[in-house]
C-alpha positions in Angstrom: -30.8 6.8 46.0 -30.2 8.4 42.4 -27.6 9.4 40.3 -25.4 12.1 41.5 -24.7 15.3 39.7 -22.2 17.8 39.7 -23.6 20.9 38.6 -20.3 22.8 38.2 -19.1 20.2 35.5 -22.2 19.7 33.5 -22.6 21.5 30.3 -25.9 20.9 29.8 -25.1 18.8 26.0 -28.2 16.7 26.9 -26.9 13.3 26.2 -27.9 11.6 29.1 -31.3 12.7 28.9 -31.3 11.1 26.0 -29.8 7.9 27.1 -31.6 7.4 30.1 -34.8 4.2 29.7 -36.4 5.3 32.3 -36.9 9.1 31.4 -35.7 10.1 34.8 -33.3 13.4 33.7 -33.9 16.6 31.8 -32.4 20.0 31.7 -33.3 22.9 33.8 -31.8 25.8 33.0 -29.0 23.8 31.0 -28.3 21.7 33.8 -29.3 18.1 34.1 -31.8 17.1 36.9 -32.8 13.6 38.2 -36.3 12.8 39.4 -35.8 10.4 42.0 -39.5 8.9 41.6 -37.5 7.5 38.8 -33.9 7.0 38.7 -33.0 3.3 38.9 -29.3 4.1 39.5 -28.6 2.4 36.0 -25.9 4.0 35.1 -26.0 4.9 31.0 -25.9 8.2 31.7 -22.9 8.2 33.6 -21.4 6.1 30.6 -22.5 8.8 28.0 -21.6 11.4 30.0 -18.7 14.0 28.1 -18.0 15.3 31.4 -17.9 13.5 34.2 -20.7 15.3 35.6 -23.0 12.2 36.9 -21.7 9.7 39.2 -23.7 6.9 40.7 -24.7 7.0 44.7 -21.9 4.5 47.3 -23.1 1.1 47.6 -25.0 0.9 51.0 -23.9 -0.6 54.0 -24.5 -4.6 53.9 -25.0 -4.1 49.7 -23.1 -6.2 47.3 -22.3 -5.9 43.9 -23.6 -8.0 41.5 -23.1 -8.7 37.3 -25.9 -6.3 37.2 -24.4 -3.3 39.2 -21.1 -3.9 37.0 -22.7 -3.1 34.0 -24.5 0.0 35.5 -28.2 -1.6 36.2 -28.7 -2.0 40.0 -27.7 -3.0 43.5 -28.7 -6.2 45.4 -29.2 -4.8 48.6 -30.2 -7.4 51.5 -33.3 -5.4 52.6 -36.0 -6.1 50.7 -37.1 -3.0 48.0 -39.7 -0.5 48.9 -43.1 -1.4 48.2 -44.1 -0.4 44.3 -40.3 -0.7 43.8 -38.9 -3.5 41.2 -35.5 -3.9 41.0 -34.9 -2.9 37.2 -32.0 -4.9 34.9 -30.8 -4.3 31.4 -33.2 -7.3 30.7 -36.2 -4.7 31.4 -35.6 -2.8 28.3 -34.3 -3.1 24.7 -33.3 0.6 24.2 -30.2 1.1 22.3 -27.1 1.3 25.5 -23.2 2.5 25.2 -21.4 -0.7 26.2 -17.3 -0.6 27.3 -16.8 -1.1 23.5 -18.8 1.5 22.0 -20.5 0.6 18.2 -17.2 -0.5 16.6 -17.2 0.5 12.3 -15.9 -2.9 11.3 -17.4 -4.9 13.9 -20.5 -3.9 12.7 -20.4 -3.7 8.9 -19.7 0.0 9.1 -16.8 1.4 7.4 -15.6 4.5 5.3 -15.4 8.5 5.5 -17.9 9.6 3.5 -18.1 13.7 2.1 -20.5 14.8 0.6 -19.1 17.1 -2.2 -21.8 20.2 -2.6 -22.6 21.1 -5.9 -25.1 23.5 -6.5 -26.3 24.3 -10.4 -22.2 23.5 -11.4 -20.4 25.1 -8.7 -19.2 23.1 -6.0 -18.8 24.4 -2.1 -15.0 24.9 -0.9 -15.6 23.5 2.1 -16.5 20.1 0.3 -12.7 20.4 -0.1 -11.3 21.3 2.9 -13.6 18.5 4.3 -12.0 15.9 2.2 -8.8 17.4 3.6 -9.9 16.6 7.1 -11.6 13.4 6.0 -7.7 12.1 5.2 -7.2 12.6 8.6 -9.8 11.0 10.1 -9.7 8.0 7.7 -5.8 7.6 8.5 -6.6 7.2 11.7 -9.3 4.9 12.0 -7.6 3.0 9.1 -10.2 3.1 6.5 -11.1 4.6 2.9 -11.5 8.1 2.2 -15.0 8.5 -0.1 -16.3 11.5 -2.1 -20.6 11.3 -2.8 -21.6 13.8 -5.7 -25.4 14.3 -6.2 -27.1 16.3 -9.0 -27.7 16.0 -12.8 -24.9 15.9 -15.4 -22.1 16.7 -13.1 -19.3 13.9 -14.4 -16.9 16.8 -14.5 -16.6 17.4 -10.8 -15.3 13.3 -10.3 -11.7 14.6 -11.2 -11.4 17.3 -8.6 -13.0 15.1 -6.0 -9.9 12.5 -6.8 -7.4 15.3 -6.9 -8.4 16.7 -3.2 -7.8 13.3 -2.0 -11.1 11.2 -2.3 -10.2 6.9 -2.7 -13.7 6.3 -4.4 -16.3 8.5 -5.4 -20.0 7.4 -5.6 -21.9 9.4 -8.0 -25.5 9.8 -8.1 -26.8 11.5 -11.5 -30.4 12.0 -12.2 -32.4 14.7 -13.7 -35.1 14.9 -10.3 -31.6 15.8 -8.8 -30.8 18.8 -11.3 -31.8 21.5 -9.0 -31.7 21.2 -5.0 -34.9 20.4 -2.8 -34.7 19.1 0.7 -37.0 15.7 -0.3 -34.9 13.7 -3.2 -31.7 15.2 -1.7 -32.7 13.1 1.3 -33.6 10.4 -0.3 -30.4 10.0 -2.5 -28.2 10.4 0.7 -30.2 8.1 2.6 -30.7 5.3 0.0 -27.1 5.6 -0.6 -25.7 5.2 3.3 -28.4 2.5 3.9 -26.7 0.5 0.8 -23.3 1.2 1.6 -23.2 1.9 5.3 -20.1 4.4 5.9 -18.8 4.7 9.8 -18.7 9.0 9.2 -20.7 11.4 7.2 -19.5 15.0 6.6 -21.1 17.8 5.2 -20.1 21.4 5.4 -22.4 23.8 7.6 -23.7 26.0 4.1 -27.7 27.1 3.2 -28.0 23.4 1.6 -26.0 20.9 4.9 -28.0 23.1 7.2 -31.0 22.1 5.5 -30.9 18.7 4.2 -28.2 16.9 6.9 -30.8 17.1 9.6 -33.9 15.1 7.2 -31.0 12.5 6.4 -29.9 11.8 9.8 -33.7 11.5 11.2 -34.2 9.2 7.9 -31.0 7.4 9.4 -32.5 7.1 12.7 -28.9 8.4 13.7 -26.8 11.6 15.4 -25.7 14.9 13.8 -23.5 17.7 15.4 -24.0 20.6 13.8 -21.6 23.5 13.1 -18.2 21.8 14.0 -15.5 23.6 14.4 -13.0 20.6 15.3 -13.0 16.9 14.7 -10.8 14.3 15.7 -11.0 10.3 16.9 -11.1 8.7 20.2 -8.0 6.6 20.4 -9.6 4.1 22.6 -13.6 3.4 20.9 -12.5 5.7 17.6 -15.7 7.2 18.0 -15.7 10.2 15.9 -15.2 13.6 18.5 -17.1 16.3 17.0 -16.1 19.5 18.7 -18.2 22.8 18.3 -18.9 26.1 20.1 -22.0 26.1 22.8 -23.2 28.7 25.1 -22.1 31.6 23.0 -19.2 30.4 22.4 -18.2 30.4 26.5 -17.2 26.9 26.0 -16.6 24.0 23.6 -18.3 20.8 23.6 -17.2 17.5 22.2 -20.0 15.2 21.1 -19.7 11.2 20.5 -22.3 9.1 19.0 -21.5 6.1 21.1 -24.6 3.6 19.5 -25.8 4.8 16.4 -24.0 4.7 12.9 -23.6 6.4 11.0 -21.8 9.2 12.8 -22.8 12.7 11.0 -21.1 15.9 11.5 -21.2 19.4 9.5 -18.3 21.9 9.3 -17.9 25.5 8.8 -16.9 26.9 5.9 -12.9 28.3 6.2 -12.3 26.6 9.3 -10.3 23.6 8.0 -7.7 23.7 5.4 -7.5 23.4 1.8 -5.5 20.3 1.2 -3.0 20.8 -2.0 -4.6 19.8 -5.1 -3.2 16.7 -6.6 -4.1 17.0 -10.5 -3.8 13.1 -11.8 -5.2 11.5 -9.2 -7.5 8.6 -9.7 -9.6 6.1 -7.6 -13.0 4.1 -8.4 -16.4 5.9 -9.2 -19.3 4.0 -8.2 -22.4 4.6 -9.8 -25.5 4.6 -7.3 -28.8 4.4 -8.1 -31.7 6.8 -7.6 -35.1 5.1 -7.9 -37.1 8.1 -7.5 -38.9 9.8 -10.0 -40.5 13.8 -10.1 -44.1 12.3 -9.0 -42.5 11.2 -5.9 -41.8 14.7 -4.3 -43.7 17.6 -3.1 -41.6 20.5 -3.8 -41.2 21.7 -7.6 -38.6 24.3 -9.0 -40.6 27.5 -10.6 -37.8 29.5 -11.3 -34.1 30.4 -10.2 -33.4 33.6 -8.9 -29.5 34.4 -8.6 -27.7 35.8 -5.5 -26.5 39.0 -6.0 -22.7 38.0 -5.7 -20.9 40.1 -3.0 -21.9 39.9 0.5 -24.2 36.7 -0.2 -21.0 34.3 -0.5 -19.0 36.0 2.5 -17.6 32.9 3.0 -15.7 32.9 -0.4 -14.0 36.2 0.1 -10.2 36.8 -0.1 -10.1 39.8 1.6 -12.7 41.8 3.9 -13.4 45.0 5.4 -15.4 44.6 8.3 -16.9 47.0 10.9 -18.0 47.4 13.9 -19.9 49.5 16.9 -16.7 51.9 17.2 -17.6 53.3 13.8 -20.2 54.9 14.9 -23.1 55.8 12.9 -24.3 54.2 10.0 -23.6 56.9 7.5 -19.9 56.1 8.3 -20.1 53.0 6.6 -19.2 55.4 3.5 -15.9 55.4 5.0 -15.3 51.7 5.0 -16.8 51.3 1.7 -14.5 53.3 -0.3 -11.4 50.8 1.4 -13.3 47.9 0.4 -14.2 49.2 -3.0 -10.3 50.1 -3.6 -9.3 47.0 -2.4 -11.5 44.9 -3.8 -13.0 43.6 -0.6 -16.2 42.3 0.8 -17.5 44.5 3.4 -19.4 42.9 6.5 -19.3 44.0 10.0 -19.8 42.1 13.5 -23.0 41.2 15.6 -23.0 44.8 16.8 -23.3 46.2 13.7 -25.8 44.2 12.4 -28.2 44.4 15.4 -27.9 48.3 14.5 -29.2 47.7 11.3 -26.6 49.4 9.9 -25.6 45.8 7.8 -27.8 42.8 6.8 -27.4 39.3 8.6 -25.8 37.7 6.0 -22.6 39.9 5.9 -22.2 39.4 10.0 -18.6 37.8 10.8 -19.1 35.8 14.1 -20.1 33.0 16.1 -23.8 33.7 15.4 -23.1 34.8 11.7 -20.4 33.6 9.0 -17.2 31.7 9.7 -15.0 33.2 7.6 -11.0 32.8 6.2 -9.9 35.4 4.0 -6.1 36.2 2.8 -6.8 39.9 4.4 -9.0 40.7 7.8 -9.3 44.4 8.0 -11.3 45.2 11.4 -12.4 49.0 11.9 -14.1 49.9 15.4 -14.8 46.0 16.0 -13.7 45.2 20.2 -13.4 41.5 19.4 -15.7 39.5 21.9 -15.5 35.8 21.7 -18.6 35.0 19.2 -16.4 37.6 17.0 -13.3 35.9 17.3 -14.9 32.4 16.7 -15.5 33.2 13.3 -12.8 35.0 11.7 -9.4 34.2 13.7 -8.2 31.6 11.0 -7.8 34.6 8.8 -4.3 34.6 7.2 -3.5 38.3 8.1 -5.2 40.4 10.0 -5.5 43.6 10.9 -7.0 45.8 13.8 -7.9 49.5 14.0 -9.3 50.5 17.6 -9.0 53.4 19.6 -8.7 51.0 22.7 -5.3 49.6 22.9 -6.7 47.1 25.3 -9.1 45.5 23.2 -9.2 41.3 22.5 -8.8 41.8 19.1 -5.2 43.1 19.5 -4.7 39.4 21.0 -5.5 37.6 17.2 -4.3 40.7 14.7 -1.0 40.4 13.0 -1.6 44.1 12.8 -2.8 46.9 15.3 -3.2 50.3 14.5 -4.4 52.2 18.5 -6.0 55.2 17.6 -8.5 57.7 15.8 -10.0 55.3 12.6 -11.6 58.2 11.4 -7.9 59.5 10.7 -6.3 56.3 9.9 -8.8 54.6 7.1 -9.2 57.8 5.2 -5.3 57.7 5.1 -5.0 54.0 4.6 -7.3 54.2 2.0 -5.2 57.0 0.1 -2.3 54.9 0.2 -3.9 52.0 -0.9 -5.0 54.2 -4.0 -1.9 55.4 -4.8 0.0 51.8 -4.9 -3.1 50.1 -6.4 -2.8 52.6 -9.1 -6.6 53.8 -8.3 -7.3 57.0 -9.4 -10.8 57.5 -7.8 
């Protein structure tokens, strides 16, 4: 017998694949698969399972259950085992295993919402604050304290704000190495850090430099990450942090627990969760944490600092934007949009479509594949809205559609729809716009 699998409810999230001693599952084609050569009918990866999807066989006829089949390991079945066949007990391995109680913070010496506040050469990362936001939340809930962690050189000055978006404690780590960002002492500040202090949850938001350096900590950490979370929340029975993010396209969304490994590490959009209201005043206790690394120690060395070219490189930061899709056309039409996002002010970027075209470079791509973005104004021209579109700018604050297709899904998130000809109706919005903006060009 081996473990059962319903292939209409698996996702194919890979956790019990991990979990499995005995190496008996994998994914084919993003659906788990047993080898019963050898499944042992266990049972951790029916424990770890989000879904439901894996079930262990009926006890046989004349089989009774024993302490070790209640905790998932085996059957004692009257007839003796099949030659070359042991019967296999949580005693047979010392691989880390989900229990009813999960890894509980306290319990274990594990405690605190951690948020790594992103400060890059003075200018710290919105999301940083959003994430403290949702930190509150999360720290409520599980009854704990809410921590900011500030890394770089000389940058005392960011402590207040980090007290005034909400933060209990901040721990500061200020050192020279640390002045500009490389992937190898960034690591090794976060990591010396959460081996010190042990926090339950890590947060970091999903920009160039928590893309880049999260992953190195966690694997330092010997512990989980979910990447890209779009939602995040806490199991009311094991308060197991549930890290919610977009999978297959953005067809479905999965919710991820680390069940046995702490800490629990998670990264976040940009301008998916709110700004919390800034609380000037606010104070709370700075820890100072060491860094015992010096420049010898690293690899990597800064040569020289090349600027973005602001605009389209910080998408993610823009108040209102102009974006375009397939519908427009041609490229040579993006003239047309220009000149609205030039009198408005705007950023101009464009969906999937329109990117793949080549008519726009990847980093100014709204979607589930591109940039999450938030702005105050959403103006889309020509864009259909498909899902992986959708996933990444529906939080807008207003939005507006113009598409020849009255049908089309983004009429279903658009505060405003315009059905018809947009190379009538932008050249005339755009002359309005003009007029009350008081442009003359």
């Amino acid at each position: 017998m081996t473990v059962v699998v319903d292939k209409a409810k698996c996702i194919g999230c890979g956790a019990c694949v991990v979990e499995c001693p005995v190496e008996a599952l994998e994914l084919v084609d993003g659906v788990a698969v047993v080898d019963p050569e050898k499944c042992q009918d266990l049972g951790h990866c029916v424990k770890v399972c989000p879904t439901d999807a894996l079930s262990l066989p009926q006890l046989p006829m004349g089989a009774k259950e024993t302490p070790a089949e209640k905790s998932g390991a085996a059957f004692d079945v009257q007839e003796p085992l099949p030659e070359g066949i042991k019967e296999y007990t949580d005693k047979d391995h010392t691989a880390p295993k989900p229990t009813s109680t999960d890894v509980q913070g306290d319990d274990q010496g594990w405690h605190g919402v951690w948020v790594i506040i992103e400060v890059n050469r003075g200018v710290v990362a919105p999301v940083s604050w959003e994430l403290l936001g949702e930190g509150r939340k999360l720290a409520d809930t599980i009854g704990c304290e809410l921590c900011g962690v500030i890394i770089g050189f000389e940058i005392e000055d960011v402590v207040p704000q980090a007290f005034a978006y909400g933060a209990e404690k901040v721990y500061l780590v200020d050192h020279p190495v640390l002045k500009d960002y490389r992937t190898e002492p960034y690591t090794a500040a976060m990591a010396d850090i959460a081996n010190q202090y042990r926090p339950e949850i890590i947060l970091m938001g999903a920009t160039s430099m928590g893309r880049d350096v999260f992953p190195a900590v966690a694997t330092k950490l010997q512990t989980g990450l979910t990447a890209d979370c779009t939602v995040l929340g806490i199991d009311s029975e094991t308060k197991n942090l549930q890290q919610t993010r977009p999978a297959f396209g953005g067809n479905i969304m999965a919710t991820i627990l680390c069940r046995t490994s702490r800490p629990q590490m998670a990264t976040v959009r940009p301008r998916v969760m709110e700004m919390p209201p800034k609380v000037e005043g606010r104070t709370g206790e700075i820890i100072i944490a060491p860094f015992n690394h010096g420049e010898d120690d690293f690899r990597t060395k800064v040569i020289e600092f090349i600027p973005a070219v602001a605009g389209n490189a910080f998408l993610d930061k823009a108040e209102i934007i102009v974006s375009v899709g397939l519908g427009l056309g041609a490229k040579r039409h993006l003239a047309m949009a220009q000149e609205l996002a030039d009198v408005l002010g705007a950023t101009l970027a464009g969906s999937r479509g329109a990117v793949e075209a080549g008519w726009l470079t990847h980093d100014q791509q709204v979607g589930q594949s591109g940039v999450t973005v938030r702005p105050k104004v959403y103006i889309a021209i020509g864009i259909s809205g498909a899902i992986q579109h959708l996933a990444g700018m529906a939080t807008s604050d207003f939005i507006i559609a113009i598409n020849n297709d009255p049908e089309a899904p983004i009429f279903s998130v658009a505060n405003f729809g315009i059905s018809g000809d947009l190379f009538q109706i932008v050249p005339a919005l755009t002359e309005e716009f003009k007029k009350r903006l008081g442009s003359g060009n």
